[in-house]
Every structure is written in structure tokens, then in C-alpha cells.
C-alpha positions, 0 to 999 in steps of 0.5 A: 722749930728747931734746924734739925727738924727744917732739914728732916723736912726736906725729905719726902717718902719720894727722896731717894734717902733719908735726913739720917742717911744723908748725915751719915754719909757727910760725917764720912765724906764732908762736913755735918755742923749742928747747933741750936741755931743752924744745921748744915750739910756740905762737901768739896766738889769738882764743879765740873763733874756731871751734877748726878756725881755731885749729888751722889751724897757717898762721892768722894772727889780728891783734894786736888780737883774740889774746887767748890763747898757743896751745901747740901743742906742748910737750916737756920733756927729763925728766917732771916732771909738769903742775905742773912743765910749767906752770912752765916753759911760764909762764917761756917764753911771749913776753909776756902775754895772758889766756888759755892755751890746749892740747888734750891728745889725745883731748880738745877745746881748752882755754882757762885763765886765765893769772893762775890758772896762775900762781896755781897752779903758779908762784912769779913774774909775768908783765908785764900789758901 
């Protein structure tokens, strides 16, 4: 199963749009990266904003206050469990800010710090701007 197809899974009849919309909306506001091997869906965030405004796909924070990457999608070709995730998810990110930030399903969003995944799961180093 190739990335894209995993992401186009995430979507239910219930979800309130669709994989297209939702890509559309990060190729505006954020960041959609797409190869054979992963597919990821992310946009700078203020952590502190209300999590329905951080879900708001469409919602652009200024420059200034984002100090989070959002992932709001991420899909891997092969399973290679969270650490090898947070690898690749770390190498692709666009330039370096505080926080990482996903939600997993069922479960409210979560913000990491970005020198602590690094810590853990990686062996390089993102430029501190």
C-alpha cells in the first residue's frame, strides 16, 4: 500500500473533509510532501491557541507567533514503528521551531519538544534559527 493510499485511509464518511480537501488546504497554508516512500501533511502553529483553531486545516497563524510544526498527517510506505517515524518525520520537517505537535486517534493533540525527539529518536540536528 503505497502513503497515499494509508493517508486517504484516515478519512471516514464521518471526517468533517476529505484527503483532497485537506491537501489542498496544506499546499495553501502549510506543507504537503509526497514521495514513494512517505507522505506528510504539516503547518507552523501557536501551541497555545485553542486545539479546534489548530485543527482548522484553513487557519493561518502569523510567522511570528508559530512556534510549533503541526503533523497532521504522516504516512510511511513500510511500518517502521514510532522511532523510525520520528526519524524520518524530524529529517522533513522545513526549518526548525520548538515544539512538534500530532494527535493520534482518539486521543487529544500533543505538543514534544523538538530537541527532545531529537535526543531520543535521532542521530542529526536540525538548524536553530
Amino acid at each position: 500500500m503505497t502513503p497515499i493510499e494509508k493517508c486517504k485511509m484516515l478519512y471516514t464518511p464521518q471526517s468533517p473533509r476529505t484527503f483532497e480537501e485537506d491537501m489542498l488546504a496544506h499546499l495553501a497554508h502549510g506543507y504537503f510532501f509526497s514521495t514513494p516512500e512517505y507522505v506528510m501533511m504539516a503547518r507552523p502553529v501557536c501551541s497555545n491557541a485553542p486545539q479546534e483553531v489548530i485543527n482548522d486545516v484553513w487557519c493561518q497563524f502569523p510567522p511570528i507567533t508559530c512556534d510549533a510544526w503541526y503533523i497532521y498527517a504522516f504516512a510511511l510506505r513500510d511500518d517502521i514503528g514510532l522511532a523510525g517515524l520520528v526519524k524520518k518525520l524530524l529529517r522533513h520537517i522545513p526549518y526548525y521551531l520548538p515544539l512538534i505537535a500530532w494527535e493520534r486517534s482518539g486521543h487529544p493533540l500533543m505538543f514534544f519538544p523538538t530537541t527532545k525527539l531529537i535526543q531520543k529518536y535521532a542521530t542529526l540536528q536540525l538548524v536553530q534559527d
